[in-house]
C-alpha positions in Angstrom: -89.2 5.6 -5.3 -86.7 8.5 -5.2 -84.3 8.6 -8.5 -81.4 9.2 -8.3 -79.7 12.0 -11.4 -76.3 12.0 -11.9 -76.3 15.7 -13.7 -74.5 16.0 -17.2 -71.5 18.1 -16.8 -70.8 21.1 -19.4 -71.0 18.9 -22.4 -69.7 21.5 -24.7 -67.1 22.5 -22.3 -63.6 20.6 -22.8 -64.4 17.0 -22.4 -67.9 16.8 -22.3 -69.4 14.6 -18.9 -72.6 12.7 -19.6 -74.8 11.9 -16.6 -77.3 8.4 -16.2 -80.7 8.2 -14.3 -79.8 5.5 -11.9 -81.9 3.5 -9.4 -80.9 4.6 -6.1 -77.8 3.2 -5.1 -76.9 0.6 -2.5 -75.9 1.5 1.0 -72.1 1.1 0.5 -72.5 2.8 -3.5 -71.6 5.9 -4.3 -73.1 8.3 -6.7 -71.4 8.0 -10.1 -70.6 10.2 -13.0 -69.4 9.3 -16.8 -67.3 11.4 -18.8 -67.4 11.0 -22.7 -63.9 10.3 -25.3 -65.7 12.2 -27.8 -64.8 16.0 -28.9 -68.2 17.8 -28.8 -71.2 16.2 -26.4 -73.3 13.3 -27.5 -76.1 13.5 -29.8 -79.0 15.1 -28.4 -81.0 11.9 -29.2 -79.3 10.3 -26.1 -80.9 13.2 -23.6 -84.5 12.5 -21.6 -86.9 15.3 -22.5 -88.0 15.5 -18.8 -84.6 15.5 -17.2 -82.0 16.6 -19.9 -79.7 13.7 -18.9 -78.5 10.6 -20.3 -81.3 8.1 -20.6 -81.6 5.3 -19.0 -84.2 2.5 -20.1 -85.4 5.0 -23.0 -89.0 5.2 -23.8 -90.3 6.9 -26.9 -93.7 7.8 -26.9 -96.4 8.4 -30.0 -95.2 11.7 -30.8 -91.9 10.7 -31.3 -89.8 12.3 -28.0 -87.6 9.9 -25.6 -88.1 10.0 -22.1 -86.0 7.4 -19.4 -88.5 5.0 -18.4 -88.7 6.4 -14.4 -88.8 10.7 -15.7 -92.2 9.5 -18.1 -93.5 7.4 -14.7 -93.1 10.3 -13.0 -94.9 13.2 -15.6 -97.7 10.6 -15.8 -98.5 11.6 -12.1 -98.3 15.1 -13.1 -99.5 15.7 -16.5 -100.4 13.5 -19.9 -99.4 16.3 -22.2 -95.8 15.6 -23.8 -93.5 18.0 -22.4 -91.3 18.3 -25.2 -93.7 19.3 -27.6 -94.7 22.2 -25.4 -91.1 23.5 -25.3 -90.9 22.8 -28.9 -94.4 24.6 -29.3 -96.0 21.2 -30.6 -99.6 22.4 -31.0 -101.2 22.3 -33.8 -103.6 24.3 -35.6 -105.6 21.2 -36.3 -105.5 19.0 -32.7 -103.6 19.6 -29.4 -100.6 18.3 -28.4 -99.1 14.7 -28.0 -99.9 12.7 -25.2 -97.8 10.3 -22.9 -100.2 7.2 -22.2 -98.9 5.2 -25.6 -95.3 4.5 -25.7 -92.8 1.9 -25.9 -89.3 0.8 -25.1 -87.2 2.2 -27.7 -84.7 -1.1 -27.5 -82.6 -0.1 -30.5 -81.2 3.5 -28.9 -80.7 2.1 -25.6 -77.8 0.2 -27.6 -77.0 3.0 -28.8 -76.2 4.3 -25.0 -74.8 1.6 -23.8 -71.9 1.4 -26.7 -71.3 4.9 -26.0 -67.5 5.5 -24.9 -67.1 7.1 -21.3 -64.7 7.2 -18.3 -65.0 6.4 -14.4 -65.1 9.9 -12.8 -63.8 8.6 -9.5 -61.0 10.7 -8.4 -58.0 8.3 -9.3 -59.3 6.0 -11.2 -58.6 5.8 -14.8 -60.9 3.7 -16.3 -62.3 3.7 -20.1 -64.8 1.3 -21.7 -67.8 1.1 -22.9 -71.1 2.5 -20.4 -72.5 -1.4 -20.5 -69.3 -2.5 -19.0 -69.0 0.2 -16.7 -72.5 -0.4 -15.4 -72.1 -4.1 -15.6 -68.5 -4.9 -13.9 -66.7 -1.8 -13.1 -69.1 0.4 -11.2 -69.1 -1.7 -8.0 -65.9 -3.0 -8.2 -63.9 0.6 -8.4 -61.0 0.8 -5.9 -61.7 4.2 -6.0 -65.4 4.4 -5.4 -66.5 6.2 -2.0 -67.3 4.0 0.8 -69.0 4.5 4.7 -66.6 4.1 7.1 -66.8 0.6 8.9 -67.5 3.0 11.7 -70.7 4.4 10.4 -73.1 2.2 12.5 -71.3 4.2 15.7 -71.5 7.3 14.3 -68.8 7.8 11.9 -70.0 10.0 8.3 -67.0 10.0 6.5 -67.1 8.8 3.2 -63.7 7.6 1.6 -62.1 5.5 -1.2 -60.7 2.1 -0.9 -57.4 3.3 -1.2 -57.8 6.0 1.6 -59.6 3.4 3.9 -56.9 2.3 5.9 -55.1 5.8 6.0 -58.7 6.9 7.4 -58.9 4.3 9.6 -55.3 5.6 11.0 -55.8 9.0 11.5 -59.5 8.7 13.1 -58.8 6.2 15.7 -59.8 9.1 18.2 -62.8 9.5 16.8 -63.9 5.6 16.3 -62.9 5.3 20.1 -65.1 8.2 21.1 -68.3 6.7 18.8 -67.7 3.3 20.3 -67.8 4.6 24.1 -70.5 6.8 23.3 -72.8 3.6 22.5 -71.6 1.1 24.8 -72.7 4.0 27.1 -76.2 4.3 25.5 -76.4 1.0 25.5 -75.4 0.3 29.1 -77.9 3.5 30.2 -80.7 2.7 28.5 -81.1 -1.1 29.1 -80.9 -0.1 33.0 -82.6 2.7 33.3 -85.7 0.5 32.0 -85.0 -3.0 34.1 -85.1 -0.1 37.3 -88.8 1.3 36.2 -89.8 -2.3 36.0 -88.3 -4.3 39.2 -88.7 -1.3 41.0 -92.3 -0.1 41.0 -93.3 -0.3 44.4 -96.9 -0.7 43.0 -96.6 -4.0 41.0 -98.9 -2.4 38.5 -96.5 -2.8 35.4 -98.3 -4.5 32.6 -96.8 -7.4 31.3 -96.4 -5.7 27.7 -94.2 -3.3 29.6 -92.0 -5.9 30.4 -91.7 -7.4 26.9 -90.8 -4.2 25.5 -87.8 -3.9 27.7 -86.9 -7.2 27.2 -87.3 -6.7 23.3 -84.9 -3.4 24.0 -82.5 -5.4 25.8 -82.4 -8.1 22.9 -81.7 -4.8 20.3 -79.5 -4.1 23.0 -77.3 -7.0 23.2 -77.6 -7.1 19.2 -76.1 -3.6 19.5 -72.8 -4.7 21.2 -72.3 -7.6 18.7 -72.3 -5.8 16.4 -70.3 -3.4 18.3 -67.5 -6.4 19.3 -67.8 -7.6 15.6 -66.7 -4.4 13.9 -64.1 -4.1 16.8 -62.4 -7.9 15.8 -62.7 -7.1 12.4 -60.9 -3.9 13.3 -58.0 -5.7 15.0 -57.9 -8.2 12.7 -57.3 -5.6 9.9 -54.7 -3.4 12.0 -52.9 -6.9 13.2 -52.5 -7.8 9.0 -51.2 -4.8 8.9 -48.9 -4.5 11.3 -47.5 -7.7 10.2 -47.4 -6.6 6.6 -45.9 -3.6 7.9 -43.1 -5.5 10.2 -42.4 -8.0 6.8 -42.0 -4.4 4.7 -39.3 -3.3 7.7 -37.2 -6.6 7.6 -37.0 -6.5 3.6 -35.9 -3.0 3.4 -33.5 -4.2 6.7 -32.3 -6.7 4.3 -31.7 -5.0 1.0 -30.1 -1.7 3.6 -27.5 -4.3 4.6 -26.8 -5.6 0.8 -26.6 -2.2 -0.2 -24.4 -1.7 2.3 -22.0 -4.5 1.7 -21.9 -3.5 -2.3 -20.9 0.2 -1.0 -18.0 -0.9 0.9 -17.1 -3.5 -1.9 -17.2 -0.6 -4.5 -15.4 1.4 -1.7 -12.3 -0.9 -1.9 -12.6 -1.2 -5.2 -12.0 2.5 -6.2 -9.5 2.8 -3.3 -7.9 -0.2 -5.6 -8.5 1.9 -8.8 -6.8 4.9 -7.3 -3.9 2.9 -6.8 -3.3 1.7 -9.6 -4.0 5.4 -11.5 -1.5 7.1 -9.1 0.9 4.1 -9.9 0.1 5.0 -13.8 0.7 8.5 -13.3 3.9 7.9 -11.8 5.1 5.9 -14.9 3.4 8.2 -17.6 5.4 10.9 -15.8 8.5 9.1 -15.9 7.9 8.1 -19.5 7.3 11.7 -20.4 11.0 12.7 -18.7 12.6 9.2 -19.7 15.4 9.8 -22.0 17.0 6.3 -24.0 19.8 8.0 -25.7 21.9 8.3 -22.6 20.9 12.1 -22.6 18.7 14.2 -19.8 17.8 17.5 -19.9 16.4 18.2 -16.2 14.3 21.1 -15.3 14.2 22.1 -11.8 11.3 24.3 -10.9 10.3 26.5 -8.0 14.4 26.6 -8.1 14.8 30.2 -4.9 12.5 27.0 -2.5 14.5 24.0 -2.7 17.4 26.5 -2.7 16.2 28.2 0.9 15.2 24.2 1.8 18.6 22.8 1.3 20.0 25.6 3.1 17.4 25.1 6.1 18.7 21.7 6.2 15.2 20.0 5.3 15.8 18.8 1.9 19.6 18.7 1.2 19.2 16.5 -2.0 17.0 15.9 -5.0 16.8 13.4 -7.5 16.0 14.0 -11.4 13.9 11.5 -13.2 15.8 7.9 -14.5 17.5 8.1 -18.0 19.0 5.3 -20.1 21.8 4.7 -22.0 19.4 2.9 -24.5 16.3 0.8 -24.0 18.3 -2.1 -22.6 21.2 -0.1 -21.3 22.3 1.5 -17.7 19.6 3.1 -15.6 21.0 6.3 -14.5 19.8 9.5 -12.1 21.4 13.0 -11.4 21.6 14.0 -7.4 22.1 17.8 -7.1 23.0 19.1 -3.4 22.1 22.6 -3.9 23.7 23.7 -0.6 26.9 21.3 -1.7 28.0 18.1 -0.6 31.1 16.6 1.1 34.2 19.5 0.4 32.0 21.7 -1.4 29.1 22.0 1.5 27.7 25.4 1.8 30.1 27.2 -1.1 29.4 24.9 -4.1 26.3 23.0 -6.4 27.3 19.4 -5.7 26.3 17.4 -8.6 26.5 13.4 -8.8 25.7 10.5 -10.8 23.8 7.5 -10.0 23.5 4.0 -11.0 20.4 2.8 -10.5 19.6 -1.1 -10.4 17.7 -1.6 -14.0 16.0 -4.5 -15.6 19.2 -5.5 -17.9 21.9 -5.2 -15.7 22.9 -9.1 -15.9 23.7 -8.1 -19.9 25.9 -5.7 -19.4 29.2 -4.5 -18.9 30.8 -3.9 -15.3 32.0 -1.7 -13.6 30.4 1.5 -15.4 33.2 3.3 -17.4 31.9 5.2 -19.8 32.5 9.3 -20.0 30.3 11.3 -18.0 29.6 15.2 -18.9 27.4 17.4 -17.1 26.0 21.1 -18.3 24.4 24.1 -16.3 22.4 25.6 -19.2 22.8 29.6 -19.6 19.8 30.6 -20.1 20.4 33.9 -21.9 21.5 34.7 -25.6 25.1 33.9 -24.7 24.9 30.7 -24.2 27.7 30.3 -21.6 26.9 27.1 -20.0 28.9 25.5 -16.9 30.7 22.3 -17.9 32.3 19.6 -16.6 33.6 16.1 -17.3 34.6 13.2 -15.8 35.5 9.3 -15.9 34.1 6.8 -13.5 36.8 5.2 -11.0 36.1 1.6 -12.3 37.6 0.5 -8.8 34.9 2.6 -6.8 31.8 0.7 -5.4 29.7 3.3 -7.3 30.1 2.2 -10.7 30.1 -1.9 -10.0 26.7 -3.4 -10.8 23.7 -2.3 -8.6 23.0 -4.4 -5.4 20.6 -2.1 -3.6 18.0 0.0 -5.8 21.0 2.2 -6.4 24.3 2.7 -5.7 25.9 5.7 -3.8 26.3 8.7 -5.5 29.3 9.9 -7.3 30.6 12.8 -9.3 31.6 16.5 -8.9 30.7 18.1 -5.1 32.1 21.4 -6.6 30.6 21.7 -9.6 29.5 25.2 -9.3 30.8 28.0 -6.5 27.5 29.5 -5.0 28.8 32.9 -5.8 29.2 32.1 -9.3 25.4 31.1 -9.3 24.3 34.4 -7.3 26.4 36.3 -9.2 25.0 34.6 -12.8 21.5 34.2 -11.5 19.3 35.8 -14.1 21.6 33.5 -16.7 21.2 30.3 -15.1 17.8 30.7 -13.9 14.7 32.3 -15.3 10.9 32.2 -14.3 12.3 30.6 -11.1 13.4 27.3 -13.4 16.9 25.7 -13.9 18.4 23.3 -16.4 21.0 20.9 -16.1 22.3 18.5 -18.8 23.9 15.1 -18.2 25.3 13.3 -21.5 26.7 9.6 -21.2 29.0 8.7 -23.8 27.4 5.7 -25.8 
């Protein structure tokens, strides 16, 4: 019987590999390797003295050395002189060396082995246990153990794992279509070829054993493309299930694609709703930062020389400065400067007006709007020479009766400043391109 000797590997090396006389493996086994959890290699009481590997069924003979129980069958045949103590130089001055023919099973180390602590060496697998449990359960049921190709009885030699089985099976349908129509042509040749030599021999001198061994070859024949047809269902059958589990896989991930989808444009609209409302934030923290409650604004217009050249292209005539307040439930007030003038002074003065705009406690106050208006160009430089002027609301005028419309039209002074006068002051009134104008509402 030939043994099969799974080699130890390096056991001083970094994780020492222990190897196992085994019976010859099955047809669909694999050869199998053990790799140790210990530091340094086992004991070297766990090693055959014949074939330096793991034992398996450990005999000891008289002289005290171990031998697996196939290695000491086999030196039998060969010699009766213990091996061992020849390496060991075992003779003795007084007799010659041990011999094999007495021994017994040594029981108590096999234990020993069997407890020992190693690994599956499958590539993949991850396995650790105890050798008696990988020899009892997990040897021949390893995902990861190498298996013939269903194939092999066409022809086919690859040897794979069961996790690359069906990726094999995949990328060699070439291959299993070429084995399958090379034997249904040997089979369809042969079978032939042989019912020819015996219907037609013209001489009738075929011997009727002839004729039962080409009926016998057409039997292994026929057997032949069973077995052919069965691995071919068995083939479909498998590629079928898969396709199927393949088509289910498609439809779930179809699925979850079109929830994903729906949660994306539901987040969609809800940030487009979240930017809303932060832009409509921003706006109010940047009106609370320029909101004034004392009936007082101080309004700086930058980038001043652009909205100047604007109003004098005509595209923006007019701005607006931020709302003020007389006091927290007072008027709701805004400046509107024509910087190219307005009304008589268009195109020689700064037109400056006041606006009353339509505020939350309007019903609680006082109407029309008569209270003093003042409004300052700041000079900018160390002579603080500002531009001022004054007025008092026409209580009869539309633009001082309570709000109707978000505000009401503008009033004031449409020559508040000559444009020469601003030209002629310019470094005064406006610096780092910036101007300030002061509106004060007597409370």
């Amino acid at each position: 019987m030939n043994l099969l000797f799974l080699k130890h590997a390096d056991t001083i090396l970094r994780e020492p590999r222990v190897s196992l006389c085994l019976e010859e493996p099955d047809e669909d086994q694999e050869d199998w390797c053990y790799g140790s959890k210990a530091d340094q290699g086992f004991e070297h009481k766990y090693y055959c003295g014949a074939c330096e590997r793991l034992m398996r069924d450990p005999v000891q003979t008289e002289c005290g050395h171990r031998f697996c129980q196939e290695c000491h069958r086999a030196l039998l045949k060969e010699s009766v002189i213990c091996p061992t103590c020849l390496r060991d130089n075992g003779i003795v001055e007084n007799g010659p060396c041990a011999t094999l023919e007495k021994c017994f099973k040594d029981r108590a180390i096999a234990k020993e082995i069997l407890n020992l602590q190693v690994y599956c060496q499958n590539e993949g697998c991850v396995w650790t246990g105890a050798l008696r449990e990988l020899e009892g359960k997990h040897r021949l049921s390893c995902e990861h153990r190498l298996r013939k190709c269903p194939f092999s009885v066409l022809g086919c030699t690859e040897m794979v794992s069961g996790p690359g089985l069906q990726q094999h099976k995949l990328s060699c349908i070439q291959q299993h279509l070429d084995h399958v129509l090379q034997a249904l042509r040997q089979g369809l040749a042969k079978p032939e070829h042989s019912l020819t030599a015996v219907q037609g021999d013209p001489g009738g001198d075929r011997l009727p054993g002839d004729r039962e061994e080409v009926q016998h070859e057409l039997r292994l024949r026929v057997q032949t493309f069973e077995n052919i047809v069965t691995v071919l269902n068995r083939e479909v059958a498998d590629t079928s299930n898969t396709l199927m589990a393949q088509e289910r896989k498609l439809k779930e991930q179809e699925m979850m694609t079109a929830q994903l989808r729906s949660k994306i444009q539901q987040h969609e609209k809800s940030i487009c709703l979240k930017d809303l409302v932060i832009a409509d934030l921003q706006l109010r923290l940047d009106a609370l930062e320029h909101t004034s409650y004392d009936g007082t604004l101080v309004w700086p217009i930058s980038d001043f020389t652009r909205k100047l050249q604007d109003a004098i292209d005509g595209t923006t005539p007019s701005i607006f400065s931020p709302p003020f307040f007389t006091s927290h439930s007072g008027y709701m007030l805004c400046l509107r400067l024509y910087l190219n003038g307005d009304g008589v002074g268009a195109k020689t003065h700064l037109s400056l007006f006041l606006v009353i705009m339509k505020g939350r406690y309007d019903a609680i106050l006082e109407w029309p709007f008569s209270r003093k208006v003042t409004f300052r160009l700041l000079d900018q430089s160390a002579r603080r020479q500002h531009t001022v002027t004054a007025f008092r609301p026409d209580v009869g005028s539309a633009s001082f009766h309570r709000p109707v419309q978000a505000m009401n039209v503008a009033s004031g002074c449409p020559e508040f400043l000559p444009l020469t006068q601003l030209h002629a002051n310019w470094h005064s009134y406006v610096t780092d391109d910036v101007m300030f104008i002061k509106a004060s509402v007597d409370t």
